[in-house]
C-alpha positions in Angstrom: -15.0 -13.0 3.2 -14.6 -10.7 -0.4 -18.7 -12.1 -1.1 -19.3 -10.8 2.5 -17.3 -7.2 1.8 -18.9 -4.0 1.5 -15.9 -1.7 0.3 -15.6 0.2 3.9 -12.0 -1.4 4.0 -11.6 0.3 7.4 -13.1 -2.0 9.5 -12.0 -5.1 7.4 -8.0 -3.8 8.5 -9.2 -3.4 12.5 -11.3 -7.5 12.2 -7.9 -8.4 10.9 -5.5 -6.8 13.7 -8.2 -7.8 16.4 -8.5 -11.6 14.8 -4.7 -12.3 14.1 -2.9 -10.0 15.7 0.1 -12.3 16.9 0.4 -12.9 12.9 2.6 -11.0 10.4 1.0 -8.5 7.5 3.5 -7.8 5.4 7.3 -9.3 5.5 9.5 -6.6 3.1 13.2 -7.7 2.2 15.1 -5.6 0.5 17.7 -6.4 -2.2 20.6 -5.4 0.5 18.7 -8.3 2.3 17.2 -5.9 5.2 14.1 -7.3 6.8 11.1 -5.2 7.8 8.0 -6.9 8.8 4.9 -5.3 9.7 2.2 -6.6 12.0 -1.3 -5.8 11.7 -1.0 -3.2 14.3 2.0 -1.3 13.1 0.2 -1.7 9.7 -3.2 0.0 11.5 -0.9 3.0 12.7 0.6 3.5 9.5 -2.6 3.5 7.2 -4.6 6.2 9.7 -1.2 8.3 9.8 -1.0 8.0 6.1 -4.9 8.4 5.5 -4.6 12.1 8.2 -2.0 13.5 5.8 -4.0 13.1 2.6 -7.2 14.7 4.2 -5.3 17.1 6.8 -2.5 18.3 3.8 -3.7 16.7 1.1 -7.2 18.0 0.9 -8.3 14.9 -0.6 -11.8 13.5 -0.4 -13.5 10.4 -1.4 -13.1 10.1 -5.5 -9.8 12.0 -5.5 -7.0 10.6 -7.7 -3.8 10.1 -6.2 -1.0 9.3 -9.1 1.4 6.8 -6.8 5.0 6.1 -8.5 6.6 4.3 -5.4 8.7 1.3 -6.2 8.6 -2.5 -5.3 8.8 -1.5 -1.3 6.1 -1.7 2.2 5.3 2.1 1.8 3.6 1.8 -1.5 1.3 -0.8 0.4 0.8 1.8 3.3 0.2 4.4 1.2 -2.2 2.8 -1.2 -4.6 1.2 1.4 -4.5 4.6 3.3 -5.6 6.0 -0.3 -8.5 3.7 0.1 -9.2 4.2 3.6 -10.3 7.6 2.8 -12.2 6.7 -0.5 -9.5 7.8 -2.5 -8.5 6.1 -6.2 -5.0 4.6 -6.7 -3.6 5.6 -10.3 -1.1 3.0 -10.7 2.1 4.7 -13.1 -0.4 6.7 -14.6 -0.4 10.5 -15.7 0.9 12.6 -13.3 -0.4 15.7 -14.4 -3.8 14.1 -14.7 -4.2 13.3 -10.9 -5.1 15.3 -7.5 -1.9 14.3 -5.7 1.1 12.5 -6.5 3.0 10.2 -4.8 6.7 9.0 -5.5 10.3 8.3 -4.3 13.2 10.4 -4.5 14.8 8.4 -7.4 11.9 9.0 -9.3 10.6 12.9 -8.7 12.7 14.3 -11.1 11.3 12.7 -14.0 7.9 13.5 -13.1 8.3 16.8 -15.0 4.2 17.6 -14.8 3.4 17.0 -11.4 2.7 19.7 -8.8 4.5 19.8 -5.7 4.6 15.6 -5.7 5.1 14.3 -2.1 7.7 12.3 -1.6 7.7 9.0 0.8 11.4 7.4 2.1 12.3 4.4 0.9 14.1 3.9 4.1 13.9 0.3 5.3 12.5 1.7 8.8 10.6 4.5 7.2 12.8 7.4 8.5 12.6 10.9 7.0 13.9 11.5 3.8 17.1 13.8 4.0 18.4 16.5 1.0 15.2 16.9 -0.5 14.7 19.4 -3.2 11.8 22.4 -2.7 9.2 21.6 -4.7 8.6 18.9 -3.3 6.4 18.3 -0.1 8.0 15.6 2.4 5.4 13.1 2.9 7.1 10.4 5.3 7.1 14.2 7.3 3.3 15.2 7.1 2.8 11.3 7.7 4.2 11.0 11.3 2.7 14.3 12.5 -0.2 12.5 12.5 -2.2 10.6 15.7 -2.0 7.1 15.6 -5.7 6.6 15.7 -7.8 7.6 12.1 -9.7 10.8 13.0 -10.9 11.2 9.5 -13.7 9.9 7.7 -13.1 6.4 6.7 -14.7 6.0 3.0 -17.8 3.3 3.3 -19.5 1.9 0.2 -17.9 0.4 -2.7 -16.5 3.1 -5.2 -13.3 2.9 -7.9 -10.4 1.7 -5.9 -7.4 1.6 -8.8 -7.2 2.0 -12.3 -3.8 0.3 -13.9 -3.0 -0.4 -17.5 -6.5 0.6 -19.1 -8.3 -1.7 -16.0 -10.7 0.0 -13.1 -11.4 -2.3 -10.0 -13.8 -0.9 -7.3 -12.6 -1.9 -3.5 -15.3 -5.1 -3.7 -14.1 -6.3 -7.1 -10.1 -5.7 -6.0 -10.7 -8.1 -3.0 -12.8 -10.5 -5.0 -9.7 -10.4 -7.6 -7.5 -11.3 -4.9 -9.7 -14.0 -3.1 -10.1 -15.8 -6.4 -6.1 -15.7 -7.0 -5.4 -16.9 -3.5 -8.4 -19.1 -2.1 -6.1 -20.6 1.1 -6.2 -17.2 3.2 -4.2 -18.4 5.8 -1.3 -18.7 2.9 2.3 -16.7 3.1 2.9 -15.6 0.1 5.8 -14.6 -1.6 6.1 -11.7 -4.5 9.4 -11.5 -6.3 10.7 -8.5 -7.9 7.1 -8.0 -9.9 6.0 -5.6 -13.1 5.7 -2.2 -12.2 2.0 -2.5 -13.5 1.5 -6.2 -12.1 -1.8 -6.0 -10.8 -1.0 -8.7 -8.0 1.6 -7.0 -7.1 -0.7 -4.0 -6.2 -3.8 -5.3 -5.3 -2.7 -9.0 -3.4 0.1 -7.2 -0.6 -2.4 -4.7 0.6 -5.3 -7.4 0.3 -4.6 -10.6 0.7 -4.0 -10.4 4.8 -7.5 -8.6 4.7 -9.2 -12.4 4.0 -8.0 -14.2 7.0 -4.5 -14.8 9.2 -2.2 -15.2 5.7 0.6 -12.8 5.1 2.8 -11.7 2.3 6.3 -11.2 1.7 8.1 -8.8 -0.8 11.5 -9.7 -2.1 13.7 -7.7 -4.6 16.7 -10.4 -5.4 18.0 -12.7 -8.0 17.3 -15.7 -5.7 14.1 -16.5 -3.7 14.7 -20.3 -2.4 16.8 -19.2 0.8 14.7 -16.7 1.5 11.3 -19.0 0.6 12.4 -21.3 3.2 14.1 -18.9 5.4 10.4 -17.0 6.0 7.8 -19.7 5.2 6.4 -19.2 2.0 3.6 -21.6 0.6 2.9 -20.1 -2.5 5.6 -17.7 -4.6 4.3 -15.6 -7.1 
């Protein structure tokens, strides 16, 4: 499918949710051991609620920069594919100052001492709105669920930069081709541990890999990944 792709990753997300739509996306277990699994469709809502904010609020556009510092958690993976949905290119842990928008968790805000008004997404297991937070910041788990279901944007078509990370620039075509090389059994359930916070699997494979065919992925954060391996299927651990 990646030889077959022509960077308009919107359609590739609504082929997968028609095709497999009884099968997981994404699995997330947290290190309290709290379980959130997204199907395709929940995944679908997400990325178009996600993808409204950034043009609605965001004023972003196809070539904008969006600076994301989210940990090891199922909104970065929401959050970056709706930054692709709309064209947009991920700056993995780069300069905050340096990008359009910035996106980041409430741990991490204060320490991003150049960026303007960063939006800040919940790391709530379930996504719920984050509570106490300061000013100058703009609530983007908020902005995010005031928007319809449905994408009523433009969905970006033709394959432009999708990421830059650690001095490397993929476009969409070359991320999926990256990921279909790495993983060539698409109907695998793959398991990512506790990965690098510039890993590129780790950024490219969870919002990807489902994209090729019925596979799935599952992020852990723990000490121990064999109950959990078995526990949730896993045929390949990363």
């Amino acid at each position: 499918m990646a030889r077959e792709f022509d960077g308009a990753l919107w359609p590739l997300i609504n082929t997968r949710v028609r095709d497999h739509s009884g099968q997981p996306f994404l699995t997330s277990i947290d290190s309290q051991g709290f379980r959130t699994e997204l199907s395709g469709v929940t995944l679908l809502n997400a990325v178009a609620k996600n993808a409204g904010a950034l043009v609605d609020e965001g004023d972003l556009e196809p070539g904008s920069t969006i600076a994301i510092y989210l940990p090891w958690h199922w909104q970065r993976v929401t959050w970056t594919l709706a930054a692709w949905t709309i064209g947009a290119v991920v700056l993995a842990q780069a300069d905050a100052a340096s990008a359009d928008l910035v996106l980041t968790d409430l741990a991490t805000v204060d320490s991003l001492k150049d960026a303007d008004e960063p939006w800040v997404v919940s790391m709530h297991p379930l996504g719920l709105v984050e509570s106490g937070l300061p000013t100058n910041v703009i609530d983007a788990t908020g902005l995010s669920r005031m928007q319809p279901d449905a994408l009523l944007v433009p969905p970006a078509v033709g394959d432009d930069r999708a990421i830059f990370i650690d001095d490397q620039s993929l476009s969409r075509v070359a991320a999926l081709d990256w990921v279909a090389s790495k993983l060539p059994d698409t109907s695998a359930r793959v398991l990512i541990n506790q990965p690098d916070a510039n890993d590129l699997a780790a950024w490219l494979i969870p919002a990807l890999f489902p994209l090729l065919g019925s596979g799935s992925v599952i992020m852990t954060n723990t000490a121990d990944t064999s109950s959990i391996s078995q526990q949730e299927g896993a045929t390949h651990i990363l």
